[in-house]
C-alpha positions in Angstrom: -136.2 27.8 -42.7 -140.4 27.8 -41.9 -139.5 31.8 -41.6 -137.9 31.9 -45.0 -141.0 29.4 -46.7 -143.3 31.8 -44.9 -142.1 35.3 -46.4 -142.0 33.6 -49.3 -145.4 32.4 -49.2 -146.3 36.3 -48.7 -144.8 37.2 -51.1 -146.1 34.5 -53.7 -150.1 35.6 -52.7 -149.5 39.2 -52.9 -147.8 38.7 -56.2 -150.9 36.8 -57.4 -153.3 39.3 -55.6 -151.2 41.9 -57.8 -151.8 40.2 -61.0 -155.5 39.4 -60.6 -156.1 42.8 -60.1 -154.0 44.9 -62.7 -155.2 41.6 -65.3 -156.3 43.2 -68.2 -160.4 42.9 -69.0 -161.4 40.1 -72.0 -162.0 41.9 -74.5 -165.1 41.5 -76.7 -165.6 39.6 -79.7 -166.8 40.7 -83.1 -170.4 39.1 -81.4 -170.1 40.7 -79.2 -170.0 44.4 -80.3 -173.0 46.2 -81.4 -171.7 50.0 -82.5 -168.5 51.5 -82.2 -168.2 55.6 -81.8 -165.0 56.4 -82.9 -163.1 54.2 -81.0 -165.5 53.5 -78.2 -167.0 49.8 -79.0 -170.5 49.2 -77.5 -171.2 45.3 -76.4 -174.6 44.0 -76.6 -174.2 43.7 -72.7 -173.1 47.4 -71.9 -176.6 48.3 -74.3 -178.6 46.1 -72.1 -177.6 48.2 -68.9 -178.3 50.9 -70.3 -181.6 49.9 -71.8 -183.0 48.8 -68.2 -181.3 52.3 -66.9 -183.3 54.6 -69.3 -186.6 55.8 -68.8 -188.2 55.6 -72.5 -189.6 52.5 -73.0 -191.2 53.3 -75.9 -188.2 54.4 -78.3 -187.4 51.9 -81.1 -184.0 50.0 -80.9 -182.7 52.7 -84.1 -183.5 55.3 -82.0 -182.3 54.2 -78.5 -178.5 53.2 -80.4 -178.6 56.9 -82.1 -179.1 58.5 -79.0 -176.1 56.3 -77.1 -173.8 57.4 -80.4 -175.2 60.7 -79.3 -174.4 60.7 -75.9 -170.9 59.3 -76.7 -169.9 61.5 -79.2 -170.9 64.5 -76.7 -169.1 63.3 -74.2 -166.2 62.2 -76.2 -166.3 66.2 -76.6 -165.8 67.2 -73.7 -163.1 65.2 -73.0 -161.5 66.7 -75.9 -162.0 70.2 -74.3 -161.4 69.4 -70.9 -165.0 70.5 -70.0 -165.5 66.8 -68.5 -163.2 68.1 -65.2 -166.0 71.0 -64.5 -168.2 70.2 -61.3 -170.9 71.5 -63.4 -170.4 68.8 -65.9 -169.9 66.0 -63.9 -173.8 66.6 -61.9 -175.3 66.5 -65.1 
C-alpha cells in the first residue's frame, strides 16, 4: 500500500511539474501595452529592456518606439521569407 501511495505521489508532482511549466504566460492588459506591430503587442516592460539594452541615449521616446516598429516589422519579414533560418541572419 505505502508503494502504491508512493507512485502515486510521483506521479501527482510530476503532473504538477508538467503543468507549471507548459502554463500558459498572463497575458498583458490594455495598460499594459504600448504599440502593437501587426500582431506583435509591445508591454511597457518589454520597452524598458530594451531601452536599458540600446546604446542611444539621446533619441526621443517617438523615435526610440519608431525604430522598435522598425525592427519588428523587418524581422517580421524575414520570417515571412524564411531568411530568419540563415546563419548569416541570425549573427546580426
Amino acid at each position: 500500500m505505502k508503494y502504491l501511495a508512493t507512485i502515486l505521489g510521483i506521479i501527482l508532482l510530476l503532473a504538477i511539474a508538467t503543468l507549471a511549466i507548459i502554463w500558459p504566460e498572463k497575458k498583458p492588459t490594455k495598460e499594459d501595452i504600448v504599440m502593437t506591430v501587426n500582431d506583435y503587442t509591445f508591454t511597457s516592460a518589454m520597452l524598458e529592456q530594451s531601452e536599458k539594452q540600446r546604446s542611444s541615449q539621446h533619441e526621443s521616446w517617438k523615435d526610440f518606439l519608431d525604430s522598435i516598429a522598425i525592427e519588428q516589422v523587418l524581422i517580421q519579414e524575414a520570417q515571412r521569407q524564411k531568411i530568419d533560418r540563415e546563419p548569416a541572419f541570425r549573427q546580426s
